[in-house]
C-alpha positions as CSV (number, residue, x, y, z in Angstrom):
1,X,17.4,19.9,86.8
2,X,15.5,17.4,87.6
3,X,11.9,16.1,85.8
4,X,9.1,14.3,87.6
5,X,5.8,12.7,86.3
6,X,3.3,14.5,87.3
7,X,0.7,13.1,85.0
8,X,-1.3,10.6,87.7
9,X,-1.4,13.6,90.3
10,X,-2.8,15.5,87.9
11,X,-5.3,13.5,86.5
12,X,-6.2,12.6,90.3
13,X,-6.3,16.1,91.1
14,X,-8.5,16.7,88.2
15,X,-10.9,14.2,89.1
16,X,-11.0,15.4,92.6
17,X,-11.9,19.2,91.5
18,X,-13.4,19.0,88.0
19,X,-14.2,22.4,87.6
20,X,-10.8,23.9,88.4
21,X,-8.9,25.1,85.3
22,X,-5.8,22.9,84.8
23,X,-4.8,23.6,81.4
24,X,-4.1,27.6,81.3
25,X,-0.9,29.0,81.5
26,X,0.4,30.9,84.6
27,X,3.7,32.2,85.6
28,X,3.3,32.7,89.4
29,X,6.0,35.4,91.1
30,X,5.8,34.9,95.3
31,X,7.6,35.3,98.5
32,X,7.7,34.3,101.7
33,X,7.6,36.7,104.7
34,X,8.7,36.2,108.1
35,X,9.4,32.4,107.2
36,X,11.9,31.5,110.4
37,X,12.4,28.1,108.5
38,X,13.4,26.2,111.7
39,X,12.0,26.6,115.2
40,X,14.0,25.9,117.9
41,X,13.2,25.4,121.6
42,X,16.5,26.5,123.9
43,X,16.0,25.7,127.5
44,X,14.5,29.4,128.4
45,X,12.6,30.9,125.1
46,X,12.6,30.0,121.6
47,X,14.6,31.2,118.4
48,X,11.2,32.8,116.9
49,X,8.3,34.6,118.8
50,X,4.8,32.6,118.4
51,X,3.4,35.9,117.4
52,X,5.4,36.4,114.2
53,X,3.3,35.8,111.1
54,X,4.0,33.9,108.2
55,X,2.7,35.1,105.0
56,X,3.0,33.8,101.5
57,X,1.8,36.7,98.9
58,X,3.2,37.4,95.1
59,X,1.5,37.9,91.9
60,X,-0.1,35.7,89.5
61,X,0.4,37.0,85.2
62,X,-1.7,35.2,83.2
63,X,0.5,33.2,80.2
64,X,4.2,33.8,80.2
65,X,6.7,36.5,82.1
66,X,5.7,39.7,81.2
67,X,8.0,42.6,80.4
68,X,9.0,44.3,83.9
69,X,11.7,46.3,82.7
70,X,9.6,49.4,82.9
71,X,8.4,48.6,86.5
72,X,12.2,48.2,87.6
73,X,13.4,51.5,85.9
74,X,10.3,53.4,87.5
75,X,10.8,52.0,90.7
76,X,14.6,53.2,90.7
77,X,16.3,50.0,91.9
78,X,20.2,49.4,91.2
79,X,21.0,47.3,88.6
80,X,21.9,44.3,90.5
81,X,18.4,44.1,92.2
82,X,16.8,40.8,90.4
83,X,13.8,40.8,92.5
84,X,11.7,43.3,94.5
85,X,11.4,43.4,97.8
86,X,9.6,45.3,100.4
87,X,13.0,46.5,101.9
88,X,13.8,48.1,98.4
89,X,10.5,50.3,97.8
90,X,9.6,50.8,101.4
């Protein structure tokens, strides 16, 4: 793993938006959807359509991780399933 100082961007970023809350605790959970992650031009067409949307949506849980054992069991997914996607409950 690898550790960076952060503590100048923050305080930069702070001073740039005062009234945004730096200092609560947040454990985020997102995904990215339809993310091609490299566009490519071939001589006719293109790897992706230009009509494809990207879309970055998750969760936000206030403090730490909560307990999602109870979602995973309700939602019936194997046991190998570490994250939920829209191709499992859909």
């Amino acid at each position: 793993m690898v550790n960076f100082d952060v503590s100048n961007l923050r305080r930069m970023t702070k001073m740039l938006a005062p009234a945004a809350d730096f200092d609560s605790y947040f454990t985020f959970y997102y995904d990215e959807t339809n993310n091609i992650r490299k566009f490519y031009v071939r001589k006719i067409d293109f790897n992706s359509y230009f009509n494809s949307n990207f879309v970055l949506g998750g969760l936000v849980y206030q403090r730490s991780s909560p307990n999602i054992k109870l979602l995973f069991d309700r939602l019936n997914l194997q046991k190998n399933i570490t994250e939920v996607k829209l191709k499992h409950i859909a």
